[in-house]
C-alpha positions in Angstrom: 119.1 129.0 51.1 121.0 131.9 52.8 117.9 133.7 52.8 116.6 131.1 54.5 119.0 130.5 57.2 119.1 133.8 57.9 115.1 134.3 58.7 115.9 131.3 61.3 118.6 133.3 63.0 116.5 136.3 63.3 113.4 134.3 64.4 115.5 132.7 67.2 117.0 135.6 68.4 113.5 137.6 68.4 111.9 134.3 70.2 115.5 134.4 72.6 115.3 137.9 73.5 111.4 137.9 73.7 111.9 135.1 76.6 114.5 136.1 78.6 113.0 139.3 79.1 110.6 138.1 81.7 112.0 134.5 82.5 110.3 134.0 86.0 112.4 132.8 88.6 112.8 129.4 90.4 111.8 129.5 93.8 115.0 129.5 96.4 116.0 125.9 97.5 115.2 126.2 101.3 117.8 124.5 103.9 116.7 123.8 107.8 119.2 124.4 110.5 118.9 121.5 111.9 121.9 121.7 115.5 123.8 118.9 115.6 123.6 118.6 119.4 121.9 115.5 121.4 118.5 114.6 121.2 116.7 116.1 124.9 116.3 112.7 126.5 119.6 111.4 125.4 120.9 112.3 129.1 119.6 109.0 130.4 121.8 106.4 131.6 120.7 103.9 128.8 120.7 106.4 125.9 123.9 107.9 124.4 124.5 109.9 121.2 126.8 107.6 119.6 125.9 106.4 116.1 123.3 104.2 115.2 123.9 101.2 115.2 122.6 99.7 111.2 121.4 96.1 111.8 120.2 97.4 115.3 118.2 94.0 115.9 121.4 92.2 116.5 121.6 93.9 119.6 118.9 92.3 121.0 121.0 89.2 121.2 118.4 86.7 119.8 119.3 84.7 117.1 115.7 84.2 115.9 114.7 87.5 115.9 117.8 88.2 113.5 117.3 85.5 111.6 113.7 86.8 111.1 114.3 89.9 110.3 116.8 89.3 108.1 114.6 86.6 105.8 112.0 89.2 105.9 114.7 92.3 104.3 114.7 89.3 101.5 111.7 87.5 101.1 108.9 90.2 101.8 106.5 91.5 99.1 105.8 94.7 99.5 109.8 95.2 99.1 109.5 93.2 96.0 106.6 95.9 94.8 109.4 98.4 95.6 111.8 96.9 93.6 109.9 96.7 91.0 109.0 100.4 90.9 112.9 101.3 91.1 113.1 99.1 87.9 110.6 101.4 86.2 112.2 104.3 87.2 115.5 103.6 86.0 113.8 102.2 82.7 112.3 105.9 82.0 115.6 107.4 83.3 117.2 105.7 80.4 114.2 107.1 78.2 115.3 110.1 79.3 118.7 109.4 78.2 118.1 108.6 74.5 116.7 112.5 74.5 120.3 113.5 73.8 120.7 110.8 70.4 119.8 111.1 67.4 116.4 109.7 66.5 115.3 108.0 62.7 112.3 107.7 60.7 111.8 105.4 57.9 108.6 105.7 55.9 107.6 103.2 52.9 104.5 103.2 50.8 103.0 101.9 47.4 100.1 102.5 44.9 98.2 101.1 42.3 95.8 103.2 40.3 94.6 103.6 36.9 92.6 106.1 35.0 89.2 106.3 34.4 89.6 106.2 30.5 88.8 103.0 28.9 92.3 102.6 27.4 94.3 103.8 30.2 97.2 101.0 32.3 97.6 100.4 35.4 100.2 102.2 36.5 102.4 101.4 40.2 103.7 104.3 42.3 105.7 104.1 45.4 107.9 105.9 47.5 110.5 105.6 50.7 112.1 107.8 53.0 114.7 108.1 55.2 115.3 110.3 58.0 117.3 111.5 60.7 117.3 114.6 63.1 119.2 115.8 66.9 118.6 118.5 69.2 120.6 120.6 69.8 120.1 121.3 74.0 120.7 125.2 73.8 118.8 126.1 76.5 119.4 123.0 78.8 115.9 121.1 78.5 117.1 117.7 78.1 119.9 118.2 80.6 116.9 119.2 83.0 114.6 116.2 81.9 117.6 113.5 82.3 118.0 115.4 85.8 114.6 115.3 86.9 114.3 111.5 85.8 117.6 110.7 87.5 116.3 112.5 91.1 112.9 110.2 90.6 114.9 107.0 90.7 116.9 108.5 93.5 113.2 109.7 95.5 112.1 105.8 94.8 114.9 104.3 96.1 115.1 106.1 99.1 110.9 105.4 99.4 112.4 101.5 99.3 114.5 102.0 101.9 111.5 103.7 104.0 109.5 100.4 103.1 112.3 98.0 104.9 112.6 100.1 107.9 109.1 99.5 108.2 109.5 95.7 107.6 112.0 95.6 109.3 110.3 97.0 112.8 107.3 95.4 112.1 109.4 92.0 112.2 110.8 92.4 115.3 107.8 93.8 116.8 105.9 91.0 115.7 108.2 88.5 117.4 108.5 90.7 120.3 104.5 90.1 121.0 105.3 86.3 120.2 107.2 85.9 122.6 106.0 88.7 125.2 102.3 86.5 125.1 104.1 83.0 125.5 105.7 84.1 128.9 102.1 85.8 129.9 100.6 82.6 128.8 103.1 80.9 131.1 102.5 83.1 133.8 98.8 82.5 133.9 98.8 78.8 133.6 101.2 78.5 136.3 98.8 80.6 138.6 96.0 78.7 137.1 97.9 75.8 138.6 97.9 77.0 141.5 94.4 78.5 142.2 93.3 74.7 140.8 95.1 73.1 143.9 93.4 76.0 146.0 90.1 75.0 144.8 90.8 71.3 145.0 92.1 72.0 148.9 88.9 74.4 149.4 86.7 71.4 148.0 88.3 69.4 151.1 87.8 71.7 153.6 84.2 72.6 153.0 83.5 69.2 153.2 85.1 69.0 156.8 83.6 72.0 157.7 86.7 74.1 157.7 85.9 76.8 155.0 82.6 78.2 153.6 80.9 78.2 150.6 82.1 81.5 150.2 85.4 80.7 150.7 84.7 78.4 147.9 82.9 80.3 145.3 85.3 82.7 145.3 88.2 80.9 144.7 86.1 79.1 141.6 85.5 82.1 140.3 89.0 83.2 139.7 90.8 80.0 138.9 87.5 80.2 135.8 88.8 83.9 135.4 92.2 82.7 135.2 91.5 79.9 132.5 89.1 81.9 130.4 92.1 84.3 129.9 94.2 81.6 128.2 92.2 81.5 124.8 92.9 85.3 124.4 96.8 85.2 124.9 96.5 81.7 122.7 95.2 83.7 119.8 97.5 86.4 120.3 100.4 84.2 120.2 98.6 82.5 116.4 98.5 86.3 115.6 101.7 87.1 116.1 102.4 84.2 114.3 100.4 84.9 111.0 102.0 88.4 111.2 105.3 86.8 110.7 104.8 84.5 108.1 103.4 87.9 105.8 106.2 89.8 106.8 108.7 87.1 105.7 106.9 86.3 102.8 105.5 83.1 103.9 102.1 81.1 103.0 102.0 79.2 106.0 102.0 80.5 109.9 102.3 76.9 111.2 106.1 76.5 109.7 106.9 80.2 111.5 105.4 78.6 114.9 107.7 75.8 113.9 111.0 77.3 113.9 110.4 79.6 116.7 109.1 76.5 119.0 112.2 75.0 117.9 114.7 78.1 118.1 116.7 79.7 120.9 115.3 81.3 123.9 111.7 80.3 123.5 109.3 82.0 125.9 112.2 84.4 126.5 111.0 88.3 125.4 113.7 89.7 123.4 115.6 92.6 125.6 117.1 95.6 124.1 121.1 96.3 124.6 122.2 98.1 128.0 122.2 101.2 125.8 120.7 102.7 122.6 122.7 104.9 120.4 121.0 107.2 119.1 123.1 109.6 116.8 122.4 113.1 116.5 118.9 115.3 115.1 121.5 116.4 111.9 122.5 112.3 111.6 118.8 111.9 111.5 117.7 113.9 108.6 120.8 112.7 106.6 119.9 109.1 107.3 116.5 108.6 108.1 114.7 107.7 104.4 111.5 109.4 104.1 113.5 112.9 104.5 115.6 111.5 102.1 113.1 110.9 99.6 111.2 114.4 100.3 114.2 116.0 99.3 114.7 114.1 95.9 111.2 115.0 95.5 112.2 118.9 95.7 115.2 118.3 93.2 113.5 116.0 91.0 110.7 119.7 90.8 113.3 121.8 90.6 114.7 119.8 87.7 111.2 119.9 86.3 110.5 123.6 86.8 113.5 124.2 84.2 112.6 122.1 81.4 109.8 123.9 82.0 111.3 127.1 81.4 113.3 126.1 78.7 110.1 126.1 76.5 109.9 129.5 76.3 112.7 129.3 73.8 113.0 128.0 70.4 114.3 123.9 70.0 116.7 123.6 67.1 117.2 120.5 65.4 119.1 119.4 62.7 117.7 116.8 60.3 118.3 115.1 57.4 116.3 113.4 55.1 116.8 110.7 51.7 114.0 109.3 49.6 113.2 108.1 46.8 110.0 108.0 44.4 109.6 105.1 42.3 106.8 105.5 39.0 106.2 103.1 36.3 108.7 105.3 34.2 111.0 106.1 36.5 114.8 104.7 37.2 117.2 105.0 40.4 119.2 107.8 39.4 116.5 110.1 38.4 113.9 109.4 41.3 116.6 109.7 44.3 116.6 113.0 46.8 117.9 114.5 49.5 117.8 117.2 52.4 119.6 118.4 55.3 119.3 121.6 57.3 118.4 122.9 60.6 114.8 123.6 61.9 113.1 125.5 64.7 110.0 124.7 66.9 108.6 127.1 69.0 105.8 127.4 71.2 105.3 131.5 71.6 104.3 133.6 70.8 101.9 133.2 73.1 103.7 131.2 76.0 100.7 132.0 78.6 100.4 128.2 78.5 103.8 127.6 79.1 103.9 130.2 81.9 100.9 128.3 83.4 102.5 125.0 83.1 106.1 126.8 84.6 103.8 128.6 87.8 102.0 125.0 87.8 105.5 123.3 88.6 106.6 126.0 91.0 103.4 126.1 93.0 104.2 121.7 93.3 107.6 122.4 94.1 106.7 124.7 97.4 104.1 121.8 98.2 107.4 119.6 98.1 109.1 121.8 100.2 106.6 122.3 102.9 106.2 118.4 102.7 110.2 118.4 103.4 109.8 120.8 106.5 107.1 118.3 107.9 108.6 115.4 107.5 111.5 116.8 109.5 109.1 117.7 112.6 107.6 114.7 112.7 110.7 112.4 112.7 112.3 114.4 115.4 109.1 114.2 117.3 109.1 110.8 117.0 112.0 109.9 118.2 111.5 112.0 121.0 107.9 110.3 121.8 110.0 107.1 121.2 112.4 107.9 124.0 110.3 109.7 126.3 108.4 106.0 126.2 111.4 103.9 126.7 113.2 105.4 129.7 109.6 105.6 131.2 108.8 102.2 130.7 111.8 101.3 131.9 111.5 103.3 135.2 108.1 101.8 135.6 109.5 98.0 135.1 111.9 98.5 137.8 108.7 99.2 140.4 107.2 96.8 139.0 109.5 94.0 139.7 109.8 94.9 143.1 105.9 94.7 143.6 106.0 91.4 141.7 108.4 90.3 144.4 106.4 91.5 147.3 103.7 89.4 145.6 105.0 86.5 145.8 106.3 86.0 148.9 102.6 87.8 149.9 101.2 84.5 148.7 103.9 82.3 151.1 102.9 84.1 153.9 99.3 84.1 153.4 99.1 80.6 152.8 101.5 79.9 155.9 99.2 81.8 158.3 96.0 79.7 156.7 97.7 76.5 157.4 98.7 78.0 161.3 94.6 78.9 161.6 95.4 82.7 161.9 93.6 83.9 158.6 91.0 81.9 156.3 91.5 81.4 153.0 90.0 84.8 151.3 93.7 85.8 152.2 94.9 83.1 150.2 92.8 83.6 147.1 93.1 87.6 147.3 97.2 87.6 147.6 97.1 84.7 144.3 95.0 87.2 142.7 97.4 90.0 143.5 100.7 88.0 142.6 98.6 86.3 138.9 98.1 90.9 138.4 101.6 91.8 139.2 103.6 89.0 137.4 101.1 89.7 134.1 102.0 93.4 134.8 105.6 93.2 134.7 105.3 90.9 131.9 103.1 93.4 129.7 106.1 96.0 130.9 108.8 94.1 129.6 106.9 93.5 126.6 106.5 97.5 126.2 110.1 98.3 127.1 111.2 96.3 124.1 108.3 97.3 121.9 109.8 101.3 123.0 113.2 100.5 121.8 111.8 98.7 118.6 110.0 102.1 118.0 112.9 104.1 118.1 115.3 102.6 116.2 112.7 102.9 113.6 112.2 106.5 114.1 115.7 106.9 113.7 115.0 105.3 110.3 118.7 103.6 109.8 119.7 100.2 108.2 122.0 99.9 105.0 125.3 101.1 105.3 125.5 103.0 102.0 123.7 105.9 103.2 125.0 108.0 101.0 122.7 108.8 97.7 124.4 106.3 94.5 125.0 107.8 91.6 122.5 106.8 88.6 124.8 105.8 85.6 122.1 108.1 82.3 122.4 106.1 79.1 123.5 108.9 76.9 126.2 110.7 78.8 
C-alpha cells in the first residue's frame, strides 16, 4: 500500500510540475477612465448634475402615470420571464455549491443462474455497495466554478433590472402619447367646430350672394380635412391604450381606457420637473444595468477561464467504499468488505484539448470585454442624444407657443375685418387653417419634450435603490 501511495505522489507532482511550466496566462481585467465631471449639455438651465432621482416618474406630478408605472414594475410579463431566469440561476449556483460535499453511491444487484448439468441447483447471487468520495480543491477549480455560477446570477439579475428600466419607460411613454393624442384630438375637434360654423355662415352668404362658390369650397374642403384627421388620432389614442394594458400585464385595453378616463388630469400631457438631474458619466456606469451586467459577464469568464486552467492538474479525491457479496453459501461476516484511499484523475498528458478549451474561454472573455467597452459608448451617447433632444425641444416649444398665440388672435382679427367688409372670407379660412397647424404643432412639441425627458432618464438607466451588487449566499460555504 505504501508502494502505492507513493506512485500517486510522484505521478502528481510530475503531472504538477509538467503544468505549471507553461500555465498560460489570464488576460488583464481592463478598467475605463471614465471622469467624473458633468455630462456636456448639463450647463442648461433645466439640467443639473445632481443625482438621479430613482422613481423619476413621480416627478412628473401625475398620479396616474405613477400609478401605471408602478402596476406595470409588478404585474408585467416579461419581468416575470426575468424572474424566472434568476430562479434558475441561483438553482445551478447552488449546484455549484454541492461541488465542495461529499457525494454517495449505492449500488444493488441480484442473480439467479444455474448450470448446464442436468443435476446442478439453482443457485442466488447478489451483491451491494456503498460508497463515498470528496475533492479535495487543490488547485481551486470548484472555488472558480461556485465563482463563475455566483457572477451568472449576479449578470441576470442586473439583465432584470435592464428589463424594468425598459418597462418602466415604455409605461410612461405609452401614457405620455395617451394623453399627448387626447389634447391633439381636442384641438382638432374644437377647430372642427369652428370651420363647421364657417361653412354653415359661408352656406348663408352664398345664398345671398355675399361669398363665392369658391369661398365655399374651400372652406368644405378643410373642415373634411379637419374631420378625416380625427379617426387617426382616435386610433392612436386605442393604441396607446392597448400598449398599456401589455405593459401592465393586462388582458383588456378597455379597463386601462377606464381608469385613465376616470383618473386625474385627463387630456392633460404629463410635464417633466423644472429640472432633470442627471448624475455624473462615472454614476452612469456604476448604475446604469446593462454595464452592470457586461461586467458580471467578464467576471463570470474570468471565473470560467480558471477552472479551466485548473484541469491541467491532477483532481484528488478521497473515497471510500463497503460492500458486500451475498452466495447461496455465504454468511454476513465472511462476505463483508471495505476500502478507503485516495485517487487521482488526470487529463494530460496530452492537455492540447484542455489548452484549446482554456484559449476558447480567453478568446470569449476579450469578446466580453470589448462588449463592456461598447456598452459604455453607447450609454454615454445616449444620454447625450437624449439631452441634446430635450433642451432643443424645449427651445423650439417656447417659439412655438408664441406662434400659436399670434394664431389665434390672427383668426379674431380676420374674422373681424370679414364681418367690417374689408377682406372676404379666404382670410378667414386661411388664418383657421394656420391657428388648427400651430396649436397641433405645439401640441406634438409638448408631446416630444416629455417623450425627451422620458428618454433620458432611461438612458441614465436608474430605479431600485440598492444599486449596489447583493451578495449571493453559495450552499456549501
Amino acid at each position: 500500500m505504501r508502494r502505492v501511495s507513493l506512485s500517486l505522489f510522484g505521478l502528481a507532482m510530475i503531472a504538477l510540475t509538467a503544468a505549471c511550466a507553461t500555465v498560460p496566462d489570464a488576460p488583464d481585467r481592463q478598467e475605463l477612465d471614465v471622469p467624473d465631471v458633468p455630462f456636456e449639455a448639463a450647463n442648461a438651465p433645466t439640467l443639473s448634475a445632481a443625482p438621479v432621482q430613482i422613481d423619476w416618474w413621480r416627478s412628473f406630478d401625475d398620479p396616474m402615470l405613477a400609478e401605471l408605472v408602478d402596476q406595470a414594475l409588478e404585474e408585467n410579463k416579461d419581468l416575470a420571464v426575468a424572474e424566472a431566469n434568476i430562479a434558475a440561476a441561483r438553482a445551478i449556483l447552488a449546484r455549484q455549491g454541492l461541488l465542495r460535499a461529499s457525494s454517495t453511491s449505492s449500488t444493488a444487484s441480484a442473480e439467479l443462474g444455474r448450470a448446464a448439468r442436468d443435476d446442478a441447483d439453482i443457485e442466488v447471487t447478489g451483491g451491494a455497495q456503498l460508497g463515498a468520495s470528496w475533492e479535495y480543491d487543490a488547485f481551486g477549480r470548484i472555488a472558480a466554478l461556485i465563482e463563475s455560477a455566483a457572477f451568472q446570477v449576479e449578470q441576470i439579475e442586473e439583465s432584470r433590472r435592464d428589463v424594468a428600466v425598459t418597462v418602466a419607460a415604455e409605461t410612461a411613454l405609452a401614457y405620455a402619447d395617451y394623453r399627448g393624442n387626447q389634447v391633439r384630438l381636442a384641438v382638432a375637434q374644437s377647430n372642427a367646430q369652428l370651420q363647421g360654423d364657417s361653412v354653415e355662415l359661408l352656406k348663408v352668404l352664398f345664398d345671398n350672394g355675399r361669398a363665392t362658390r369658391l369661398d365655399l369650397e374651400r372652406a368644405q374642403s378643410q373642415y373634411r380635412t379637419t374631420l378625416a384627421s380625427l379617426p387617426l388620432l382616435e386610433v392612436n389614442i386605442q393604441t396607446a391604450a392597448t400598449r398599456l394594458a401589455t405593459l401592465t400585464g393586462q388582458l383588456s385595453s378597455a379597463e386601462i381606457a377606464q381608469r385613465l378616463e376616470a383618473g386625474s388630469n385627463p387630456q392633460m400631457i404629463p410635464t417633466p420637473p423644472p429640472i432633470l438631474n442627471l448624475g455624473t458619466p462615472s454614476d452612469l456606469i456604476r448604475r446604469r444595468p446593462d454595464i452592470r451586467a457586461a461586467e458580471a459577464e467578464i467576471s463570470r469568464l474570468l471565473a470560467f477561464g480558471e477552472a479551466e486552467r485548473a484541469r491541467l492538474f491532477p483532481i484528488l479525491t478521497f473515497s471510500a467504499d463497503i460492500f458486500a457479496l451475498l452466495g447461496e453459501n455465504s454468511t454476513l461476516d465472511n462476505s463483508l468488505g471495505f476500502g478507503i484511499g485516495p485517487g487521482l484523475r488526470w487529463d494530460g498528458p496530452d492537455l492540447r484539448r484542455v489548452r484549446a478549451d482554456i484559449d476558447i474561454a480567453d478568446a470569449q472573455t476579450r469578446i466580453a470585454y470589448a462588449n463592456y467597452e461598447r456598452a459604455v459608448v453607447e450609454a454615454l451617447g445616449e444620454v447625450e442624444i437624449a439631452l441634446i433632444g430635450y433642451v432643443q425641444e424645449q427651445a423650439r416649444r417656447a417659439d412655438l407657443e408664441a406662434a400659436a398665440a399670434s394664431a389665434e388672435r390672427a383668426v379674431e382679427l380676420a374674422r373681424l375685418r370679414f364681418d367690417e367688409g374689408l377682406d372676404d372670407f379666404l382670410d378667414v379660412i386661411d388664418a383657421q387653417r394656420t391657428l388648427l397647424d400651430a396649436q397641433d404643432r405645439l401640441e406634438i412639441s409638448r408631446l416630444a419634450t416629455t417623450r425627451q425627458a422620458i428618454a433620458t432618464y432611461r438612458a441614465l438607466g436608474g430605479i431600485w435603490p440598492d444599486a449596489a451588487s447583493t451578495d449571493v449566499a453559495v450552499e456549501g460555504e
